[in-house]
Structure formats: C-alpha cells, structure tokens
N, C-alpha and C positions, 0 to 999 in steps of 0.2 A: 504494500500500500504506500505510495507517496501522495508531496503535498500537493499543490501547483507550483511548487518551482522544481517539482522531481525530483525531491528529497526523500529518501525512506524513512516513514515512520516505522516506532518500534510498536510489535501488534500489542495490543491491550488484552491482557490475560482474563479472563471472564471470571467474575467474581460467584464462588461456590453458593447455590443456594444453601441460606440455613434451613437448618433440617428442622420439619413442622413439630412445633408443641406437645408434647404429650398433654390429653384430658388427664389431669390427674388424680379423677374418681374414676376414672375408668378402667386403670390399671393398680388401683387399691386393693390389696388383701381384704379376703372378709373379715378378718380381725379387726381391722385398723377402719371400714366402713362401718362395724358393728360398735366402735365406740367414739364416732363422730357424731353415727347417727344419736348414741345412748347422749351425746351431751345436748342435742337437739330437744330431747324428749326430757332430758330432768329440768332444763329451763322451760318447757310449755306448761309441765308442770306447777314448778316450783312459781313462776310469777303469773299464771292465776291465780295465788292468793294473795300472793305479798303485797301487793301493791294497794291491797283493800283491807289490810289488815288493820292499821291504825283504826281508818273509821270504824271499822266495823268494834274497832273495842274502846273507842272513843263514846258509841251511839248507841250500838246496840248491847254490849254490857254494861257500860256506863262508867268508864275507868278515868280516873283526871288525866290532864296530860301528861304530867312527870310519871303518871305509871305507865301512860301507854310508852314513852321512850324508854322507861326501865325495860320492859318488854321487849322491845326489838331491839336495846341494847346486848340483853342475854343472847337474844338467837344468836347474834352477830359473833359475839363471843364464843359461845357453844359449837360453830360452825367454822372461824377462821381461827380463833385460838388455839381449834384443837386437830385443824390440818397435821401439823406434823405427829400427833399420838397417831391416826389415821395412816399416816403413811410409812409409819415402821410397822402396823399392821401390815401392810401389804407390803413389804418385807419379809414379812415373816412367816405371814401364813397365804402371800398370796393374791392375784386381784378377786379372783372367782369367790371366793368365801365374802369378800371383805365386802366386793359389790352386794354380794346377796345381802348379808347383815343389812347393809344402809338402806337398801328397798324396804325392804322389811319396815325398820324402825320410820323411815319415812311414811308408808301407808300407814302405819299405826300413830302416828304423830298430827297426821291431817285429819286420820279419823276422830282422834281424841279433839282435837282446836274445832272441827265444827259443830261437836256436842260440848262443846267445855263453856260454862259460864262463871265459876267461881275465878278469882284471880289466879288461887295457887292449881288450879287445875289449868288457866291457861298457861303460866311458866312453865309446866309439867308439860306439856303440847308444846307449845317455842322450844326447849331447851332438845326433846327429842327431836322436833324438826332437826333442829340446828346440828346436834351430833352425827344425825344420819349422814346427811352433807359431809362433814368431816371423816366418815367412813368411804362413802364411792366415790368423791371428789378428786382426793386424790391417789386414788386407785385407776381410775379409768385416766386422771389426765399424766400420771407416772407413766401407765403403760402407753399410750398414744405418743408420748415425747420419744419413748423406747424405740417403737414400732418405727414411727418416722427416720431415727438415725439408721434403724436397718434396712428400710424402703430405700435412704441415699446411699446406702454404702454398698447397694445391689445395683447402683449407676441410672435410677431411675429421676432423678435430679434432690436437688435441695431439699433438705429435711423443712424449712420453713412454709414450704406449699403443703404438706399435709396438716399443718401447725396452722396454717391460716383455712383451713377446711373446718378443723376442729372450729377455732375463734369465731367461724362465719355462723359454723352451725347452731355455738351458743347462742348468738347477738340473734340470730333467728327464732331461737326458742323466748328469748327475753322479749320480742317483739311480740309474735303470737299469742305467747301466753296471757298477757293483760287482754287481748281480744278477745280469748276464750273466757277468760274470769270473766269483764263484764256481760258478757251475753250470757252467763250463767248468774248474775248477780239478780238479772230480773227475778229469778228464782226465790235464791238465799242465799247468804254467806256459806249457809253447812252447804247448800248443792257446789259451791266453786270448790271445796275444800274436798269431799267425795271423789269431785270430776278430778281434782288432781292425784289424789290417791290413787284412781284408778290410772293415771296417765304410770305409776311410778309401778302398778301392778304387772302392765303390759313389758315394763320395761326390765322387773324381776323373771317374770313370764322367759321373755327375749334372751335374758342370759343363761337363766336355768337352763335353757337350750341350746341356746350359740354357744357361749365361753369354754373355749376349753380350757380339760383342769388342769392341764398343764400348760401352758404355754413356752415352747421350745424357747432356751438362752436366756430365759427368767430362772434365775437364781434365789433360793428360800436363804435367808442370813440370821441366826441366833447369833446371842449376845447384845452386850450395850456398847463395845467402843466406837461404833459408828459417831452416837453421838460428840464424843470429846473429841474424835476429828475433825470435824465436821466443824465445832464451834474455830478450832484452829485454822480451817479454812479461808483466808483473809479474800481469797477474788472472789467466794461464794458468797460469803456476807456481804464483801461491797456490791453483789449482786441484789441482792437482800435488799439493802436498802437505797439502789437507783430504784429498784423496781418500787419500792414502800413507795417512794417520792412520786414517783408518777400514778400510783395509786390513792396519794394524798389529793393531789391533783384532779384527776377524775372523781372523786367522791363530792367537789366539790359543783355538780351537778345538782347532787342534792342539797346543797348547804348556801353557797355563794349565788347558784347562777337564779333558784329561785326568788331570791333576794334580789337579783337585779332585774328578772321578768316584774315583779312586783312594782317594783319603783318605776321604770318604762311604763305599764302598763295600767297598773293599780289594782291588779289580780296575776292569778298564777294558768288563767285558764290558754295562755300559749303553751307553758310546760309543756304538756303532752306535746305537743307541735315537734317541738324540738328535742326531747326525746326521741319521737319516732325518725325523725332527722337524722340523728346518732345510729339509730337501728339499722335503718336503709342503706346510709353509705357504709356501715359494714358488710352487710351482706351484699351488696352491688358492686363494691371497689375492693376488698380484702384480698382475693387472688390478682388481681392486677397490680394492687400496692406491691404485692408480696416479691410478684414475679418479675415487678422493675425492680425490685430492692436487691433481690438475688444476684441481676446480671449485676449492679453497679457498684453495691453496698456489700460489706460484710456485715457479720451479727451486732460489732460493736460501734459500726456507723448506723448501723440501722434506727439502735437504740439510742443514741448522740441525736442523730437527725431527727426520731420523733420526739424527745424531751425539749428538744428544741422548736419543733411546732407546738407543744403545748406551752410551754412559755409564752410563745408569739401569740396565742388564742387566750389567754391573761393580760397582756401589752395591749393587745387590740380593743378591750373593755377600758383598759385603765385611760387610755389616751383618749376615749371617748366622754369618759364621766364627766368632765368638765363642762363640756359639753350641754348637757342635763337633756338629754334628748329625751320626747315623749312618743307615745303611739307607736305606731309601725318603725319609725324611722330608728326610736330608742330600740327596737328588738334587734337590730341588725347588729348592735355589738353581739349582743349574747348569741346573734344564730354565728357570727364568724369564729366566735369561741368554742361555741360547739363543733364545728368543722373542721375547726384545726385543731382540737383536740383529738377528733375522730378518724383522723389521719396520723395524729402522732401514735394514737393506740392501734392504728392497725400496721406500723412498722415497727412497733415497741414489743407488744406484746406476743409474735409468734417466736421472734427475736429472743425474746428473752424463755421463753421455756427450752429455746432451740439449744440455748449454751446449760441449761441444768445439765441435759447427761454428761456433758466435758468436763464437768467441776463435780461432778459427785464421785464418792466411790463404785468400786465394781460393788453390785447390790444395793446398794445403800439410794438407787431413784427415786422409790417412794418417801426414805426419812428428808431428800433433800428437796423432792416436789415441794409435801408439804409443807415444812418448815420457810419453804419463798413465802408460799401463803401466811404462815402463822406468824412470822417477821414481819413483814407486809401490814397484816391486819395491826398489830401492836403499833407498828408507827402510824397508820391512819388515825387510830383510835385517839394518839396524844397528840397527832397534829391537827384534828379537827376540834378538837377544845379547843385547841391553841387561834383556830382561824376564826371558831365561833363569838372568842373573847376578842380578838383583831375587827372581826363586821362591829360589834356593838362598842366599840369605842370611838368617840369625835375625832375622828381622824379627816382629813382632806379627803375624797372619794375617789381618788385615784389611788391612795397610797394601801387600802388594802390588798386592792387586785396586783399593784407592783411587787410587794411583797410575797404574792401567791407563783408570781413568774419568777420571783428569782428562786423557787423550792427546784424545780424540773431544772433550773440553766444551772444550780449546785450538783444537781445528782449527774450530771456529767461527767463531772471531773470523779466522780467514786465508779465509772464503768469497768469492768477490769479488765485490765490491760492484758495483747495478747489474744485475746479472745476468737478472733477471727486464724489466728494459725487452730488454737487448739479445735476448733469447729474444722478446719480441714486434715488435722491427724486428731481423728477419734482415739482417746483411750483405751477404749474397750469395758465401760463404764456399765456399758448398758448394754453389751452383748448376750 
C-alpha cells in the first residue's frame, strides 16, 4: 500500500477482537446461585416487617418512644454484635447446620413478634429475630466470599462479579420486601410477620434440600486460637474499621438524610423516594460498576475510590445548606447524596468482602466474615451517638455534614496496604 507520493506504508496490524463477556449467572455453580439466591429471599423476608415495626409498637401496642428504640436497638445488637459468635459457628460445625438453626429461630421469632403484645415478650421476639440473622448471615455470606475466590481461580474472571451478584440480590430483597409488607399490612401487622416466616420456611425448605453437607475444600477448625490471631491481624482490622466508617456513613440515611428531607420539605414523605432511589441503582448498575472497577481498579482502589464518592455525597449537602433551599429544589442535595453514596457502596462493598479471604486464616472465613460485621456494627453504634449529638447542637448547617465527609476521606488512609497483590496471589485461605 503506498501514499500519493508512492511511498510504502507500513500495513496496520488489525487489532484482536476482545473476546465476549461471560453472563456470569450463567456459568455459576449451583452452590454459589443457591446462596445468592438464599440472600435474595432473607431480605424479602426480613424487610416486610422491619420497616413497620416501630409503628406498629408505637400504635398498636402502645410503647413510648424510648422503648420503641430500646427495641430495635436490641435487635441490632443481637444481630450484628453477635456476627462473629455466628461465624466461628460455621467454622466449626459448618454452613449446612448453622443455616438451618437460623431458619428455624427466625420462623419462630416472626411467629412469636406477630402474637407478642406484652413488652418482654416483644424483646423475646426482636432479640430471637436478631440472633437468627447472626447465625445464617454469616454463614451463607462466608461461604459465597469462598465460592467466588474458587469461581476466579478456575479462570472464570474476578471474584468481585459474583460478590456484586450477591450485593444486587440483597438491595433487591431490601426493595421488594417493604412492597410485600405493605400490601400485607392492609391485612395486619401479624399477617406481614407470618408472610415472612413463611418467606424464611421456603428458604429452610430450599437448603434442607440443596446444601450439601459437605461442601468440598471447607474445612471444620476446633479450638480458640483463631481468635488471638486474628485480633493480631493489623491489615484485617484496618479493614474492620475502613469498612465501620463507611458503614457509619450509610447508616446515616436513617439519621442525617431524614433530617435534611425534613427541613427541605417539612415532612419525610420523599424518604421513600429516595430510598427506592438507592435500591434501583443497585440492582441496575452493580454489575457494570463492578465490571468497570475490575478492568481498571484493584480491590484497594476500589474501596479508596468509593469512600471517596461518599464523602463527595456529604460535600455536596454541606455546600448547599447555606443555601437554605426549599421544595423540590432543597431535595436535590439529599437525592445527589444519595447517589453518590450509592455508587460509593456498590464499589466498596463487593471490594471489601472480596479481600476477607486474603487476610483470614486457612479456616478461620466464617470467624473473620463475621467479626467485619461485628467491628462494623460496634463502631456505627458509637459513631451515631456521636453524629446524633453533632445534628442537635447550634452549629452552622454546613459544619455537621463536613464533619460527616471527613469520617469516609479518614478511612482511606486505614485501607491496607498491598491489598490488591494479595487478591492476585490467593493464600489458600479459603480453599
């Protein structure tokens, strides 16, 4: 080939098609679809009732409000503080046993809360809810973390795409499930609280049959020194508490962003709005986040880059309050908050379960699942005093939200280092 002056050009080599996508529910083990689908189903469950719970022990048993938050402070407690007892259960004896227990105690916990009118009968109902949760929670997301590093290390790609399947499937069930509560609410509180029981019986049903009882390359571990290494572990902790921070962060949906729909608006009736806001670009954008983070991102940019959109989704509030926007116009902080929040969580969070098996021991998945969780829950727990005491003091109206964006642009710098080699030489943690 020459040019017009009949010169040779050099030929242009034809650039290789990339080779097409794998679906990757489609080439998923049944294991590993059978406890996507299991997180699907305990959030349909589990949030038709939650989210009616207050009122309903607000109004219809008649509880003041300091008891009704006593109340859902227990569950919360019973349920995240006791992740990691939970996941040296399934250590030890196992997921198959452990999932069953928590079905179990869960039908029987929903059954008890829609007959339950005395108080100490409803904490007896919350506190079982809450346990059960800490029993299959993290049994099924131990084993799912597992499954996935074997799925990548059989060349089938990135253990974060079956990681972000899991996350879609929750934020799916967390959507759902309030639809199904209120259209059961016309009924009665006890009918949502049945209908979930039943959602948690199908799903006992579902394992009793699928799970098998052994699962190849899960290892049973006796003893306790798990734990005292584990506390030694300085990149897991600092994992521990990036991740707390950005769960401090998100929690404050329920704490800050209400407060600020309020003020905009002079009611809370967008909330839902932007809730389901949250819901939707999870389940819509979660595999495509995932799967641009994959080619460009490692695990501990991943998690850099979304604590860093959630800070920006805090910035974007604070820089507005001055502001004092009202109506439609005042929601557009809190919906940009929420978006960029909801993008920092869907690069954060597959991210961050995807590095547990590289920092735990061999065996030891389930004590270190939980224990993210149970770390996690403990610093929410004293950084939302901390922010509730921050809104209700005369402060400039900017300077609480600043102070809420510098929590995420802190936990940055505690990411641990290295992260992304050890996610490409797997240990064998979790074989």
């Amino acid at each position: 080939m020459t040019d017009i002056f009949g010169r040779v050009l050099p030929r242009r080599t034809a650039r290789a098609p990339k080779p097409p996508r794998e679906r990757t529910w489609k080439h998923l083990p049944p294991l590993l679809r059978l406890l996507i689908l299991t997180q699907l189903a305990f959030n349909i469950g589990f949030f038709a009732v939650l989210p009616f719970m207050a009122e309903h022990l607000g109004t219809a048993i008649g509880m003041a409000g300091w008891m009704v938050g006593l109340v859902l402070g227990l569950r919360t407690f019973s349920q995240q503080g006791l992740f990691a007892v939970g996941g040296w259960l399934v250590d030890r004896y196992g997921v198959r046993p452990v999932v069953l227990s928590g079905c179990v105690l869960r039908i029987a916990g929903f059954g008890w809360l829609g007959y339950a009118e005395a108080t100490w009968s409803v904490i007896g109902a919350v506190l079982l809810i809450g346990f059960a949760a800490a029993l299959f929670s993290p049994a099924v997301e131990s084993e799912a973390a597992r499954q996935a590093v074997v799925w990548e290390e059989e060349g089938h790609g990135p253990r974060t795409r079956v990681l972000a399947l899991f996350s879609a499937a929750g934020q799916a069930g967390a959507f759902l499930g309030p639809l199904l509560g209120g259209l059961l609410l016309a009924v009665d509180f006890r009918t949502a609280c049945l209908a979930g029981a039943g959602v948690f019986a199908l799903v006992l049903a579902g394992h009793a049959r699928l799970m098998p009882r052994h699962i190849p390359g899960r290892v049973h571990i006796r003893g306790r020194v798990g734990l005292r290494v584990m506390l030694r572990n300085r990149r897991f902790l600092a994992l521990c508490c990036a991740y707390g921070a950005y769960l401090l962060a998100y929690n404050q949906l329920y704490l800050a962003l209400p407060d600020e729909v309020e003020r905009a608006t002079g009611s809370q009736t967008s909330l839902s709005w932007l809730f389901a806001l949250s819901s939707l670009l999870v389940v819509c954008a979660q595999l495509p986040v995932t799967r641009w983070a994959g080619d460009r991102l490692g695990l501990r940019r991943s998690m850099a880059t979304g604590l860093l959109l959630v800070a920006a989704g805090f910035t974007v509030v604070a820089v507005a309050r001055p502001a004092e926007w009202t109506g439609l116009a005042g929601l557009l902080p809190a919906a940009g908050y929420v978006v960029l929040l909801t993008l920092g969580q869907m690069l954060l969070v597959p991210a961050a379960r995807a590095l547990v098996p590289d920092l735990a021991e061999d065996g030891r998945l389930g004590l270190y699942t939980g224990t993210l969780s149970s770390v996690s829950g403990l610093i929410v727990l004293a950084g939302s005093s901390a922010t509730g005491a921050l809104l209700d003091l005369d402060l400039p109206s900017a300077v609480p939200w600043l102070a809420l964006a510098a929590v995420p642009l802190l936990a940055v710098g505690l990411l641990p280092r290295g992260s992304d080699a050890a996610h490409g030489a797997h240990r064998g943690s979790s074989r």
